[in-house]
C-alpha positions as CSV (number, residue, x, y, z in Angstrom):
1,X,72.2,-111.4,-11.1
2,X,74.2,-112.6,-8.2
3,X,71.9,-115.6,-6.9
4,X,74.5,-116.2,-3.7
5,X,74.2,-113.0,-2.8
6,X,70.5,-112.6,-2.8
7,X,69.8,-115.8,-1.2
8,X,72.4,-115.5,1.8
9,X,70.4,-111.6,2.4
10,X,67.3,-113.8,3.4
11,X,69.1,-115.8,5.3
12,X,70.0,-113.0,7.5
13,X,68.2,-112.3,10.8
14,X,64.7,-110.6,9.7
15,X,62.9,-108.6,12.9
16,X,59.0,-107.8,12.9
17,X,58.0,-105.1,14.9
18,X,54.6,-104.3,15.8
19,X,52.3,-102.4,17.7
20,X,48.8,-103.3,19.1
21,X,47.8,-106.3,16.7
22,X,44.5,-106.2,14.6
23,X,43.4,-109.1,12.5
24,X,44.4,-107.5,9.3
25,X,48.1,-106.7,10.6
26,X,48.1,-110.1,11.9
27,X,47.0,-112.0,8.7
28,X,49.8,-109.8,7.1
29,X,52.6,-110.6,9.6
30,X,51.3,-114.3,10.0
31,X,52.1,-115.0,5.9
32,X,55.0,-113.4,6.1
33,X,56.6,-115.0,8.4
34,X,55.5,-118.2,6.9
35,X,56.8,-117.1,3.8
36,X,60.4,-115.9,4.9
37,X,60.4,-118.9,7.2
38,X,60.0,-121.1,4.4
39,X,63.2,-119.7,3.3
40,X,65.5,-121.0,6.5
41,X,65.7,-117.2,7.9
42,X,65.8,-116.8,11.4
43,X,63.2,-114.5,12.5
44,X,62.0,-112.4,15.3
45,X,58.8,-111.0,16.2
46,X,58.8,-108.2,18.5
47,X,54.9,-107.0,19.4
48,X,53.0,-105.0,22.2
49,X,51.4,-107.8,24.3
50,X,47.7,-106.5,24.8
51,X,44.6,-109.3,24.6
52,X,45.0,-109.6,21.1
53,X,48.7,-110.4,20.6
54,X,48.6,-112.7,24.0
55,X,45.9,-114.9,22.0
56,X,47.3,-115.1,18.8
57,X,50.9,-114.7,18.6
58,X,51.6,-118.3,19.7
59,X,50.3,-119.4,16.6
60,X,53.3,-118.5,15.0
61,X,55.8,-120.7,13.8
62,X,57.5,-122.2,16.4
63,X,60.7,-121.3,14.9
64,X,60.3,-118.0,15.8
65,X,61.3,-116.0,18.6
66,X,58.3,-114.1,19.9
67,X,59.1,-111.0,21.7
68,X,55.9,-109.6,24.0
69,X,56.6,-106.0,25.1
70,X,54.3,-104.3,28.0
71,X,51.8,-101.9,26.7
72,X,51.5,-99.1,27.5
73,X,49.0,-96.3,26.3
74,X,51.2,-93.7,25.2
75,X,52.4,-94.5,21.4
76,X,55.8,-92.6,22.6
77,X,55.9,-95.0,25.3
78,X,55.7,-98.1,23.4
79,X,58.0,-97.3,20.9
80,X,60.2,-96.3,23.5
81,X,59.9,-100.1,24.8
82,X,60.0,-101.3,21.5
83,X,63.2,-100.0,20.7
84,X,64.9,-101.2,23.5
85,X,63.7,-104.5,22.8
86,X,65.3,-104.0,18.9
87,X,68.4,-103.1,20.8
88,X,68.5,-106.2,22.6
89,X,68.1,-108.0,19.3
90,X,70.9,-106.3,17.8
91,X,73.1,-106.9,20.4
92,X,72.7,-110.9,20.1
93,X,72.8,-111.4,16.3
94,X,73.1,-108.7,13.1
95,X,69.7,-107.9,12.0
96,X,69.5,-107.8,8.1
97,X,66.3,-106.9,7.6
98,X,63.8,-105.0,9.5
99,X,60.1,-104.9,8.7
100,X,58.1,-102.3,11.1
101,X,54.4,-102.0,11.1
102,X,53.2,-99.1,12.3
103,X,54.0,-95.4,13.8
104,X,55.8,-96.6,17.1
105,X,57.8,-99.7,15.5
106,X,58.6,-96.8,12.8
107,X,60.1,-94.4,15.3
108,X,61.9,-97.3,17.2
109,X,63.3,-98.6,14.5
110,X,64.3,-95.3,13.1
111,X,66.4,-94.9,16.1
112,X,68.0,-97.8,16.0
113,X,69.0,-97.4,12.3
114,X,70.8,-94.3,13.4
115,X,73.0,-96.0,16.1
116,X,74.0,-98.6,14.1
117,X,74.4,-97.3,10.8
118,X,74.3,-100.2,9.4
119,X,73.8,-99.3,5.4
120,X,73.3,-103.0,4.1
121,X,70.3,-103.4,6.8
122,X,67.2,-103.8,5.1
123,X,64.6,-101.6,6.4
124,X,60.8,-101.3,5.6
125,X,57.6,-99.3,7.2
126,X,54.4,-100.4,6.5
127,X,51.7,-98.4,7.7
128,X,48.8,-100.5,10.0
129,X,46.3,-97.7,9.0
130,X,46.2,-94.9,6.2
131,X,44.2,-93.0,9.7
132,X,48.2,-91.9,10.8
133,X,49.5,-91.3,7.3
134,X,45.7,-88.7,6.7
135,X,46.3,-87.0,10.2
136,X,47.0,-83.3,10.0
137,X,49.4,-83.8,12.3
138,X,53.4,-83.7,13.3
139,X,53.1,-87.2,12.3
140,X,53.3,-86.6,8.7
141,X,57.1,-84.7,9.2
142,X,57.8,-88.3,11.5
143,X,57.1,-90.7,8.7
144,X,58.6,-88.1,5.9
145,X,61.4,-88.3,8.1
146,X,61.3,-92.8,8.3
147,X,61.2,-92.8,4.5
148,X,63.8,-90.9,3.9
149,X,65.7,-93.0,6.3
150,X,65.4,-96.0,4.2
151,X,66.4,-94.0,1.2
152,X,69.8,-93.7,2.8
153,X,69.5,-97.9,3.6
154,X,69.2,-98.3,-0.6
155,X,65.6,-100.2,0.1
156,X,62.1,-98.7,-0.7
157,X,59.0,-98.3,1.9
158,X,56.2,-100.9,1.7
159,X,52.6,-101.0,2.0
160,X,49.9,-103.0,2.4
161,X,47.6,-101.4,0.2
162,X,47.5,-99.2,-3.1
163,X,46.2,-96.1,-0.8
164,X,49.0,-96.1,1.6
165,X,51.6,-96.8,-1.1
166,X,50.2,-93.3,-3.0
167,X,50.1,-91.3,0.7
168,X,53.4,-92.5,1.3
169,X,54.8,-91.5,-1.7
170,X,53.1,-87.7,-1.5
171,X,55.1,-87.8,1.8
172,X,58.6,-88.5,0.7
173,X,58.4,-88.6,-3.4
174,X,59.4,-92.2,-3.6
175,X,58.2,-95.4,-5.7
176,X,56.6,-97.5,-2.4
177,X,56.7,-101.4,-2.9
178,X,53.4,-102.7,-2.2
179,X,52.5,-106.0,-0.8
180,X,48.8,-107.0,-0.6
181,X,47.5,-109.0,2.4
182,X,46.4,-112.4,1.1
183,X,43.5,-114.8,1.4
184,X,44.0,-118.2,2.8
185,X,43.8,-121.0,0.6
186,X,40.8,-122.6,2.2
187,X,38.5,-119.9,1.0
188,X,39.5,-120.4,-2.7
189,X,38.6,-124.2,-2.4
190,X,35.9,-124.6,-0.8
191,X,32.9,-124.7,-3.2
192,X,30.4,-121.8,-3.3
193,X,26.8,-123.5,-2.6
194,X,23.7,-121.0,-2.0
195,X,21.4,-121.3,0.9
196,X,18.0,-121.9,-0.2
197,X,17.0,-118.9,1.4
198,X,18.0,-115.9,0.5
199,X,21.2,-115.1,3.2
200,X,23.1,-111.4,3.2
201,X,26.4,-112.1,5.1
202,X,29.1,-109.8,6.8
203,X,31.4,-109.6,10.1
204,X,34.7,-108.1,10.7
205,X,37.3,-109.4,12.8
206,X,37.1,-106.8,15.7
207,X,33.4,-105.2,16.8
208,X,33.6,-101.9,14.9
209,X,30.3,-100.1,16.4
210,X,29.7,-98.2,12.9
211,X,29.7,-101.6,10.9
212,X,27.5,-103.2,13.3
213,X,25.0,-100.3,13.4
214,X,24.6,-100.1,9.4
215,X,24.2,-103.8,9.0
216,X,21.7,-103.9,11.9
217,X,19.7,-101.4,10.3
218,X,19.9,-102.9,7.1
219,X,18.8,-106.1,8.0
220,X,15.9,-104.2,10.0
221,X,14.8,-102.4,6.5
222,X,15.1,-105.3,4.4
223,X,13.5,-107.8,7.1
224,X,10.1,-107.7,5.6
225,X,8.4,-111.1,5.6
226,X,7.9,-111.1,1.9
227,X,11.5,-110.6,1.3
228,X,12.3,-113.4,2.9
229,X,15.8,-112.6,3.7
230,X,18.2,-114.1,6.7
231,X,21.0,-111.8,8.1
232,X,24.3,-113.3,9.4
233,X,27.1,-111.5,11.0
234,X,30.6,-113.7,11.8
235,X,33.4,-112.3,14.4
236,X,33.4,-110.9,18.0
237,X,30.7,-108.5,19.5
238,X,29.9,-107.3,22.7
239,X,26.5,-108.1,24.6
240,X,24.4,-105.1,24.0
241,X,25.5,-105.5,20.4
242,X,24.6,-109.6,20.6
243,X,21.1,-108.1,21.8
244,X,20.4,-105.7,19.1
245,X,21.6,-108.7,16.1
246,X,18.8,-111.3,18.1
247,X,16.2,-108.5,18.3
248,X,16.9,-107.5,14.1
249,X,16.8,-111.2,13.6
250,X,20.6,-111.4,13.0
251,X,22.1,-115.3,13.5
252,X,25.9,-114.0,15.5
253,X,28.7,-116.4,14.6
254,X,31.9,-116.4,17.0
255,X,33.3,-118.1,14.2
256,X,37.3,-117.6,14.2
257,X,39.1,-120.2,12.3
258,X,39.8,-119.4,8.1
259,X,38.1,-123.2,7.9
260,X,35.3,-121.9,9.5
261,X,34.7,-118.6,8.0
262,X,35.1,-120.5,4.3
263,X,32.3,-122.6,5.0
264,X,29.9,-119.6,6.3
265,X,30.7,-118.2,3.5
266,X,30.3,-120.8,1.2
267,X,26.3,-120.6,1.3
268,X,26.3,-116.7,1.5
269,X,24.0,-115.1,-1.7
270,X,26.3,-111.7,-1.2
271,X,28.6,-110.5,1.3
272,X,27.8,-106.6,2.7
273,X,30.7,-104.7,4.2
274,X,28.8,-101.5,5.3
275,X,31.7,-99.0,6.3
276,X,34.7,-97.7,5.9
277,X,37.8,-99.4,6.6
278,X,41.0,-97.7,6.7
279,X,43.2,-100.6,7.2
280,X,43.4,-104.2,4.6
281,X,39.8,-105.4,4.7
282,X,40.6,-108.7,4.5
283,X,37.1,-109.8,5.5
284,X,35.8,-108.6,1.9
285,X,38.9,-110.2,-0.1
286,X,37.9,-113.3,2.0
287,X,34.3,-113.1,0.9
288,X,35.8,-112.3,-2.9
289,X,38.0,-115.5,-2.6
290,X,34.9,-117.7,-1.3
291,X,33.1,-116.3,-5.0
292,X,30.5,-114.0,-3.3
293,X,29.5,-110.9,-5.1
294,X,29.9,-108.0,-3.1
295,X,28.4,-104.7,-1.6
296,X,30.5,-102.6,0.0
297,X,30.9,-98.5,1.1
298,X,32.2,-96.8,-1.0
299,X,35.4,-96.2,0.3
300,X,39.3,-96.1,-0.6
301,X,40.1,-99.3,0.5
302,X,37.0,-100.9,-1.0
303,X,37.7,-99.2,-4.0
304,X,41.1,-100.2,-4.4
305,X,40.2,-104.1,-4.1
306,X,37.0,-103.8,-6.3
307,X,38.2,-101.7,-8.6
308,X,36.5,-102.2,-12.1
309,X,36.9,-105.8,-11.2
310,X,33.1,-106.1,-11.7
311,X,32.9,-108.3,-8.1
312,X,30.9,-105.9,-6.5
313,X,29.2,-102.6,-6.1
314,X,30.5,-99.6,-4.4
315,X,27.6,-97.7,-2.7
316,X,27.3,-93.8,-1.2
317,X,24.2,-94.5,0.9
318,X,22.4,-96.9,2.9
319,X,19.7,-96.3,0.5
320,X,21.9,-97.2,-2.7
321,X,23.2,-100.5,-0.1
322,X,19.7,-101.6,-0.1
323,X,18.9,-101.0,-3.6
324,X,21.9,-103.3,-4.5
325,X,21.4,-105.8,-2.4
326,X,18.1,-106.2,-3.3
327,X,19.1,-106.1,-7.1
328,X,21.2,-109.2,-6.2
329,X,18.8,-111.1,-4.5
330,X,16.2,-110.6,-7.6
331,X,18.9,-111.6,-10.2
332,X,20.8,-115.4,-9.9
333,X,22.5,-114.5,-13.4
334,X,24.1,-111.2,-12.0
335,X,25.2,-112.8,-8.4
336,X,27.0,-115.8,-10.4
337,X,28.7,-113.2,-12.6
338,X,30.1,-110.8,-10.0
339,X,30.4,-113.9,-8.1
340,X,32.8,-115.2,-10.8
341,X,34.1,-112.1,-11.4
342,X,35.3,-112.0,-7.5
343,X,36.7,-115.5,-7.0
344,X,38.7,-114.7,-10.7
345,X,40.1,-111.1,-9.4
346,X,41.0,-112.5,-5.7
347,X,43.0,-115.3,-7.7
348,X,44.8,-113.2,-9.8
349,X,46.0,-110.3,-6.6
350,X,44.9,-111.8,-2.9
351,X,46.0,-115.6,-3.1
352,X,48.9,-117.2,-0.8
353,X,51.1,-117.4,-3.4
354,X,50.8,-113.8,-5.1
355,X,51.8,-112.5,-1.8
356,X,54.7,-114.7,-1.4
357,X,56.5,-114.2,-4.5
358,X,55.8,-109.8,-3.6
359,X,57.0,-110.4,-0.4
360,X,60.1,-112.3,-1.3
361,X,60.7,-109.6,-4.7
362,X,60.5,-106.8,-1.7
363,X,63.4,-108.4,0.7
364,X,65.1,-108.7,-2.7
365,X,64.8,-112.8,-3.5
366,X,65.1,-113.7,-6.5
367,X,61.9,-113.5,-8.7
368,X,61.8,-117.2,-9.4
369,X,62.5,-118.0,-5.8
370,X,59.2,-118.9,-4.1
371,X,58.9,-121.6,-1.5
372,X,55.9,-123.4,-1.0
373,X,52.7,-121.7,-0.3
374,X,52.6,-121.2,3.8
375,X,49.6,-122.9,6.2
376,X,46.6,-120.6,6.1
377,X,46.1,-118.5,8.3
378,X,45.4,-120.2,11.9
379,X,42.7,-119.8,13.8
380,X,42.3,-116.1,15.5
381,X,41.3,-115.7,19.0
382,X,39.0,-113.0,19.4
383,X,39.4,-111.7,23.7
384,X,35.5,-111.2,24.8
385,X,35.3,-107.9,26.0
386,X,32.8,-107.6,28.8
387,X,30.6,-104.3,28.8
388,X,31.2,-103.1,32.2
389,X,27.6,-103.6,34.3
């Protein structure tokens, strides 16, 4: 194994591309970055500059160049812009290694590939959402087509999660690297010290009006005085949605930083995440990290992280929710097992350092290469959006 030669590939210019930033891309593209940084790569981050992106992407290292590119609303239209933004790139420096997140960064970068084709360039698509790779759509040809053009760059696809790795693969009938989203540090130190009264715990980085319905109406179900449960939901919502948590006795927590979060979580009895998610649910590989057992829908991303871990339940119904939560809240031998169970499987797949040494194996470092574990996550900005009156 040549170490020169893998060592002076990192150390070529690495570009980012994204789209419209969520909190689960972001987490994603915030530890990379650390991680290649770490390295002494110069790096560029090229990203659509709606709310989200103008709050957070100045909280990346300041060794970076950050790109913001106008939105626009048509997805053709931004990777239009996005691309000529890549080609402005590539007309300053050689880019080694390209990393695009998303359908638009995909087809920009796609294009660009075939301009300069430039073999030893190191290309890799990671989905944001399984929701474009599932579409019935002429979307599936486009991305058969993006993974076949980094077969002919000699590097594989990656994803962020098991699901997206397999959907990719149906598409183009190649081995995807996956790289899990990880968990900051903070949540795997800080101690894990139950509330005296019983407290059911969930949130989500962006207001997702399914989520906050089911937990509302699970709190409203289980709020029986006799019960004697309390509700808390963490991250952004909407007034009308503020209104509905004070009215099912839900304490709302704008609560953005990882530091903050940990210690929310730290006197949790369970954490609840009561819908599907297509994307990395980071929130419930937080919660895992921070030793809570879990409840989740029973969905493909939550079933990917779970697994037969034994850190949680899976659940079909809002009925079968409530039945599990409630068989937690009755049992302080079966929450400190799955809670166990959790902080030991999170360890072991979703800490700072299992996704640096991936990462680093994916942009072909050498396996014993890893530089020190990056910052944790900063704190995230969530824009209040204002319901129009």
């Amino acid at each position: 194994m040549n170490t020169g030669a893998s060592a002076a590939a990192l150390r070529g210019h690495t570009v980012h591309v994204v789209s419209r930033l969520t909190p689960s891309v972001f987490n994603f593209l915030y530890l990379a970055t650390q991680s290649i940084g770490a390295t002494g790569a110069p790096q560029t981050v090229i990203a659509i500059d709606d709310a989200f992106g103008k709050a957070n992407l100045g909280e990346l290292r300041s060794d970076i160049t950050v790109v913001a590119v106008p939105d626009h609303a048509s997805p053709w239209a931004r990777s239009r812009a996005l691309y000529q933004h890549l080609v402005d790139v590539s007309r300053r420096t050689r880019i080694a290694a390209m990393h695009l997140h998303g359908i638009s960064p995909g087809l920009a970068g796609a294009r660009l590939v075939r301009q300069l084709d430039d073999r030893a360039m190191q290309v890799f698509m990671s989905p944001s959402s399984s929701r474009a790779l599932t579409a019935r759509s002429l979307l599936q040809p486009l991305l058969l087509g993006l993974v076949r053009l980094q077969m002919q760059s000699r590097q594989q696809p990656a994803a962020n999660l098991d699901l997206d790795a397999m959907l990719m693969k149906s598409l183009a009938s190649l081995p995807v690297r996956v790289v899990e989203s990880a968990a900051a540090d903070v949540f795997f130190r800080t101690p894990h010290h139950e509330a005296r009264r019983p407290l059911v715990i969930s949130g989500g980085g962006h207001e997702s009006v399914l989520a906050t319905a089911r937990f509302i109406q699970l709190a409203v179900l289980l709020g029986d005085d006799s019960l004697a449960l309390s509700f808390n939901w963490i991250g952004p919502a909407q007034t009308r949605t503020e209104n509905a948590f004070r009215a099912a006795g839900i304490g709302h927590f704008r609560t953005a930083s990882a530091g903050e979060r940990a210690q929310r979580l730290s006197t949790a009895w369970l954490w609840v995440a009561p819908h599907e998610e297509r994307g990395f649910p980071i929130e419930l590989v937080e919660a895992m990290a921070c030793g809570l057992p879990c409840v989740a829908y029973d969905c493909e991303s939550h079933r990917d992280v779970l697994g037969d871990s034994g850190a949680g339940f899976l659940c079909t119904s809002q009925d079968e929710m409530m039945q599990r939560v409630a068989e937690l809240v009755d049992s302080p031998e079966l929450r400190t097992r799955m809670g166990e169970a959790a902080r030991t499987a999170a360890t072991a797949r979703f800490s700072e350092r299992v996704f640096a040494r991936r990462l680093l194996q994916a942009y072909n470092v050498l396996p014993g290469v890893v530089p020190e574990s990056p910052p944790p996550p900063p704190d995230i900005a969530f824009p209040i959006e204002r319901t129009p009156s």
